[in-house]
C-alpha positions in Angstrom: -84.0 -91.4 -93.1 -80.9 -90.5 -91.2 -78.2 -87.7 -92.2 -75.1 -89.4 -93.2 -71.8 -88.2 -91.8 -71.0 -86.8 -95.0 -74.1 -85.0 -94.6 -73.7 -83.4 -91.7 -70.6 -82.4 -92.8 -71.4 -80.3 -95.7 -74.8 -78.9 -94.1 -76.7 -81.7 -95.7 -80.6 -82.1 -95.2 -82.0 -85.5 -94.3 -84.3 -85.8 -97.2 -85.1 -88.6 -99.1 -82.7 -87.4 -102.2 -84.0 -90.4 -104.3 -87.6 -89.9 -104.1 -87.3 -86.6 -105.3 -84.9 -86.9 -107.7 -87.6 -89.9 -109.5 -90.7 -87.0 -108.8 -88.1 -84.2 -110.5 -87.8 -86.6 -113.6 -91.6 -86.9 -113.6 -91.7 -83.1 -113.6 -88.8 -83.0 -116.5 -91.0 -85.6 -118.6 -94.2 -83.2 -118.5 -92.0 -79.9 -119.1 -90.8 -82.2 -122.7 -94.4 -82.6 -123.4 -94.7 -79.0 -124.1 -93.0 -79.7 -127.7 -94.2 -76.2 -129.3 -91.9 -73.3 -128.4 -94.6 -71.1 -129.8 -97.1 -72.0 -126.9 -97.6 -69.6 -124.3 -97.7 -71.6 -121.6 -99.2 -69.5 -118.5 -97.2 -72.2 -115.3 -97.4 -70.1 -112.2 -95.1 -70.5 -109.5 -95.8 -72.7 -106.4 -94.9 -71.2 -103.0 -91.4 -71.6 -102.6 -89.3 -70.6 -99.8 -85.3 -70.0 -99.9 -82.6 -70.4 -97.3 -79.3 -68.6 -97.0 -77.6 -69.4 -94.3 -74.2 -68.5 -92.1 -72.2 -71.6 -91.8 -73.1 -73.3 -88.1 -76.4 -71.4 -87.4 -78.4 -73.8 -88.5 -80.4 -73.1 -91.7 -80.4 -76.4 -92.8 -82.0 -77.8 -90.0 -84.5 -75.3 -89.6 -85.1 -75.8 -93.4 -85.8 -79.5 -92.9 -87.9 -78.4 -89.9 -90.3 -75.7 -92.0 -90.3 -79.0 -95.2 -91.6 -81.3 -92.8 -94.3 -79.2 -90.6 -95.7 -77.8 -94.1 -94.7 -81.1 -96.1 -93.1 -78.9 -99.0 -89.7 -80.5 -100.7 -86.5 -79.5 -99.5 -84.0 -79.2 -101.9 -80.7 -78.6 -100.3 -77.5 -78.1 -102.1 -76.2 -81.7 -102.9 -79.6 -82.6 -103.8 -80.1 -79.4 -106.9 -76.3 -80.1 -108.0 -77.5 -83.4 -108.6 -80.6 -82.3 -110.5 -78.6 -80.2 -112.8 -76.9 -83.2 -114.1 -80.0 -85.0 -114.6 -81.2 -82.3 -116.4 -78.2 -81.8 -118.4 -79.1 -85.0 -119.9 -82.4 -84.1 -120.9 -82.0 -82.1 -124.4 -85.4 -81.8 -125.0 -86.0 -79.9 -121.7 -83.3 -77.8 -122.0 -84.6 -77.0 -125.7 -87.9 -76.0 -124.5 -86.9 -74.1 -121.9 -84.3 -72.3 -124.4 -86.1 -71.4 -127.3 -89.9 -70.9 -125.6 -90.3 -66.9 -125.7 -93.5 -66.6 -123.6 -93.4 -68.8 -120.5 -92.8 -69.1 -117.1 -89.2 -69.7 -117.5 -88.2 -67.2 -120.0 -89.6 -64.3 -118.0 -88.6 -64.8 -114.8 -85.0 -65.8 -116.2 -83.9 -64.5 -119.2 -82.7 -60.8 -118.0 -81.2 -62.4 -114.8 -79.3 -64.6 -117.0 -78.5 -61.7 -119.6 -77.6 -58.9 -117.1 -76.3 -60.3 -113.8 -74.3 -63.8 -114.5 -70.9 -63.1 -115.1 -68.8 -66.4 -114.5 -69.7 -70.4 -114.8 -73.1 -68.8 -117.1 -74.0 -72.5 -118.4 -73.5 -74.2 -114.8 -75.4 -71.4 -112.7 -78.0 -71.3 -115.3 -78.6 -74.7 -115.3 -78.9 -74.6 -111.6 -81.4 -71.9 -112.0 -83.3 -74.0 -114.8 -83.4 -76.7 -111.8 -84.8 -74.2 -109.1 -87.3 -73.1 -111.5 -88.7 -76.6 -112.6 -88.9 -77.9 -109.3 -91.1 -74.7 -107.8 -93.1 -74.6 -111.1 -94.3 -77.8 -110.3 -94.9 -78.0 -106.1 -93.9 -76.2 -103.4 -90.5 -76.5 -101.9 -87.7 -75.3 -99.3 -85.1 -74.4 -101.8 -81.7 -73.9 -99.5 -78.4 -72.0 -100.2 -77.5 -71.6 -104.7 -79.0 -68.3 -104.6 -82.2 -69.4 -105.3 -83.3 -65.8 -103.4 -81.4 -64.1 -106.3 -83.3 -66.5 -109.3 -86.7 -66.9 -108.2 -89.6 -64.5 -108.4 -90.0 -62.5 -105.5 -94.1 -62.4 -105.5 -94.3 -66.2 -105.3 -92.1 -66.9 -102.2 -90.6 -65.9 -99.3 -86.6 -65.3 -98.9 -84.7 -65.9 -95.6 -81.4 -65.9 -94.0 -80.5 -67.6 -91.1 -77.7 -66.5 -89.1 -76.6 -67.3 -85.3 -73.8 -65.7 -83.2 -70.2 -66.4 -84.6 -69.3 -68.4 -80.7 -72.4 -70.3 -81.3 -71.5 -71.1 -85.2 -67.8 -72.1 -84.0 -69.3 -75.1 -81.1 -71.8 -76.4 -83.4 -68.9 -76.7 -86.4 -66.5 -78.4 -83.9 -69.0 -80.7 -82.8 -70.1 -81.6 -85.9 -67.2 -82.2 -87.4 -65.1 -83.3 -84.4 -62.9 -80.3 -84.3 -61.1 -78.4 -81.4 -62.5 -74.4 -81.6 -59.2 -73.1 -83.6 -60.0 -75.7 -86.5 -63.8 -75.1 -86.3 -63.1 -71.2 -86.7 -61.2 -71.0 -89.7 -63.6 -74.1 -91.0 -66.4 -71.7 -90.4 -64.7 -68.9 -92.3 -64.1 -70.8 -95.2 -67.7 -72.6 -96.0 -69.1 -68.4 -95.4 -65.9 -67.3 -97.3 -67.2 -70.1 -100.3 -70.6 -69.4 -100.0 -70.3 -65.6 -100.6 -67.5 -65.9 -103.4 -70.3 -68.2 -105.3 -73.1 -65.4 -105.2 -70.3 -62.4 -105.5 -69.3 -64.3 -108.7 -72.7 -65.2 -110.0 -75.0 -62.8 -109.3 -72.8 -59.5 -108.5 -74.8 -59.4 -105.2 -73.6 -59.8 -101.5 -75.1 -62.7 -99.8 -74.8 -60.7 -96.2 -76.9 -58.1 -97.7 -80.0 -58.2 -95.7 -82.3 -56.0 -97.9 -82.2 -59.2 -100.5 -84.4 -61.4 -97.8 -88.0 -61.1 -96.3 -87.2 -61.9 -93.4 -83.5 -62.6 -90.9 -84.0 -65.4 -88.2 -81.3 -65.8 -85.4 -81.4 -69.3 -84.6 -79.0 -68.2 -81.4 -82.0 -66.3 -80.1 -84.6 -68.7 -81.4 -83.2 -71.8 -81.7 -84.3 -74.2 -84.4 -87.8 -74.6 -84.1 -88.4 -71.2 -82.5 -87.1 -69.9 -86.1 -89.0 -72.8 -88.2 -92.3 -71.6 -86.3 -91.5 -67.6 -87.3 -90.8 -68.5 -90.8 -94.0 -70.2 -90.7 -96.0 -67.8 -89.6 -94.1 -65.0 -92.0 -95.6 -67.0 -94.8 -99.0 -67.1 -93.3 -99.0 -63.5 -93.3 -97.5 -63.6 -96.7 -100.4 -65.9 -98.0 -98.2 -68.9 -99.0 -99.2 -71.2 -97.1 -102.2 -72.1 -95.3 -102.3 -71.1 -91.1 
């Protein structure tokens, strides 16, 4: 499947956004089937691994790259906004993951949610009821919505890409067909969004690097170089087999 230009633009993953989004519905339909709030319902995590990323450096890429070599989903951010509204339409879902006291979702989320959400509550918890489903049920490449900041730390593995700020500035202008000045302050913005959204959400600092296992320079690297390290970081982590 190829990356549309729209894509490309916004750091898109080429993934195939429909087939997931019918194997996330399956997943919704079995979550409903759980009708008893009361049932302590002992779902483990899969392996999961998140992606932050600097805007330009790569990190989507290399997330595709890691999804494909270890055939896990990728879930990039288009692709989990979309979720949440399929999952906005599915009350009964939403009702067992609301009122069921012992489960998977409840205590991995519920002080998150009470203690360190402080604006858009209803949309980012959504999101995290989306990031949650999808690695209860397989593994997956979960990239950018600070899935590092939601998900249970035991289970997965949380990285940040970054790359050298020249090196960020010529991959923006050629993707996006600007001249270095434009690609710059285009660069500043997407790392200026991206920060403001876990600032406001989560009260953390998305540069921060004690919040990831492990920082990859793709400039040093490059994009497979990094895919293979973050590989074989989860093989020492025991999440995936080597």
């Amino acid at each position: 499947m190829t990356t549309s230009t729209e894509e490309r633009r916004h750091g898109g993953i080429a993934t195939s956004q429909v087939e997931y989004q019918m194997r996330f519905h399956a997943i919704m339909a079995r979550a409903a089937a759980h009708a008893d709030p009361e049932v302590k319902h002992q779902k483990s995590f899969e392996p999961f691994l998140t992606i932050s990323r600097e805007a330009g450096s790569g990190g989507a890429e290399v997330a595709r790259r890691v999804g494909d070599r270890l055939n896990w989903a990728v879930l990039d951010k288009e692709l989990v906004d979309s979720l949440a509204a399929d999952l906005e339409l599915e009350p009964r879902v939403l009702k067992l993951m609301d009122e069921t006291r012992a489960n998977w979702f409840s205590e991995t989320l519920l002080n998150l949610f009470n203690s360190r959400l402080v604006a858009q509550q209803s949309y980012v918890e959504l999101l995290g009821k989306v990031v949650a489903l999808a690695a209860s049920a397989e593994p997956v490449v979960v990239v950018g919505r600070g899935a590092h900041l939601i998900l249970p730390t035991e289970h997965g593995h949380r990285i940040r890409v970054i790359a050298p700020e020249p090196a960020r500035v010529t991959a923006i202008a050629r993707c996006e067909g600007l001249d270095r000045s434009l690609a710059e302050k285009r660069m500043n913005e997407i790392d200026a969004d991206r920060q403001g959204f876990i600032r406001r959400n989560f009260r953390s600092d998305a540069t921060d690097a004690s919040l990831y296992d492990l920082v990859v320079n793709t400039g040093t690297l490059g994009i497979d170089g990094s895919a293979e390290v973050i590989i074989r970081s989860l093989e020492v982590r025991g999440l995936c087999l080597s």
